[in-house]
N, C-alpha and C positions, 0 to 999 in steps of 0.2 A: 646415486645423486653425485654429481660435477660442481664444485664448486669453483670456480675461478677466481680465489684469491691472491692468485700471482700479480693478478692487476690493480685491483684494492691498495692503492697509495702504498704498494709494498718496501717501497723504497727509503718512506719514514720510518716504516714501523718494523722493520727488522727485529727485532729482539721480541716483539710480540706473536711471533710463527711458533714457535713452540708451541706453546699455550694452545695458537688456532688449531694445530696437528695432530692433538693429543685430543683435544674437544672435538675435533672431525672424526680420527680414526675411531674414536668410543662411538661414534654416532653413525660409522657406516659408509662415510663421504670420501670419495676421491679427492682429494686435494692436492695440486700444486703449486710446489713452495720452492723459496729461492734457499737451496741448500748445496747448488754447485757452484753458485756465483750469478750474476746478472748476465752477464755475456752467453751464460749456458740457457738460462731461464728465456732469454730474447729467440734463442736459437731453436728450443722445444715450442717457445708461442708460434713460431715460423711455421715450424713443420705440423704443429697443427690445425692453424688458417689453411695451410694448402692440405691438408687432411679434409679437412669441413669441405673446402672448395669442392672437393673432388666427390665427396660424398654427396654434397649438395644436387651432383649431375645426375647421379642415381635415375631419378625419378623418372629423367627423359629417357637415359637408357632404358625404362622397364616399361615404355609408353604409358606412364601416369601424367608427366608433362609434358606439353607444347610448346610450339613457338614463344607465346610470352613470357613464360616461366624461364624456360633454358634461357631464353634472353637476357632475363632481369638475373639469374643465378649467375653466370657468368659474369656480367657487370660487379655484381656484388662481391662474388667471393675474389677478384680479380683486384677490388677496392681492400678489400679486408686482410687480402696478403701483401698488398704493397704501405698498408696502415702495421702490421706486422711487420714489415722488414725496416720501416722507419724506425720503427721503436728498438729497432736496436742500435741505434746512433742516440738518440735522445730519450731515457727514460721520463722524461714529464710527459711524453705523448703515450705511456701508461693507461689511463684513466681514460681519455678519450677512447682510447682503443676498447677496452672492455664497454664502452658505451653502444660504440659501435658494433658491436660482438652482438648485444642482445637486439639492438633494434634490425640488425641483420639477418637474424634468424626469425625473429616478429613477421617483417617485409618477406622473408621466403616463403616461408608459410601460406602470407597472405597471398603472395602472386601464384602460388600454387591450387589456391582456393579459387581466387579470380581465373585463372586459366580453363579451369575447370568448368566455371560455369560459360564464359565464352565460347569453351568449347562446341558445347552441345552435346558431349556424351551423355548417353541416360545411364 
């Protein structure tokens, strides 16, 4: 399990990472926490939006997806690392970022599901 508490209003709640780290590691979760600094933590969220991005491509590579999918992945993860590189100029755009984090994999998914059926593979 991944949680991404680096983007959870982490910027208030600094002195409460302890606590979530010690109650994740017991429980098994991956968790990333700002423990090298914010400028480090903006720099790892970077590298892994353009991580996601590229994995995201996967599926076309393996002809699972089509035209629409690679489309919309593209767009997407292309939005999601430039919403990533912002946040490391302004940490308030935090919280939107992890927003957009989940509805971007929800919409992948989905366009992947849609693509599918347009296709017409049986």
């Amino acid at each position: 399990m991944d949680y991404s508490l680096h983007l959870n209003r982490w910027h208030y709640r600094r002195p409460d990472w302890l606590a979530a780290v010690v109650a994740g590691l017991a429980g098994g979760a991956v968790l990333m926490v700002v423990t090298h600094g914010v400028a480090f933590t903006c720099g790892r969220m970077l590298f892994y939006a353009g991580l996601v991005w590229a994995v995201s491509l996967l599926p076309y590579a393996l002809g699972i997806g089509y035209g629409l999918y690679v489309a919309g992945a593209c767009m997407l993860g292309a939005r999601f690392v430039e919403r990533a590189w912002r946040l490391r100029g302004d940490e308030r755009l935090a919280m939107p970022t992890f927003r957009y984090s989940i509805v971007y994999l929800a919409v992948l998914f989905g366009l992947l599901l849609l693509d599918y059926w347009l296709s017409g593979v049986p």
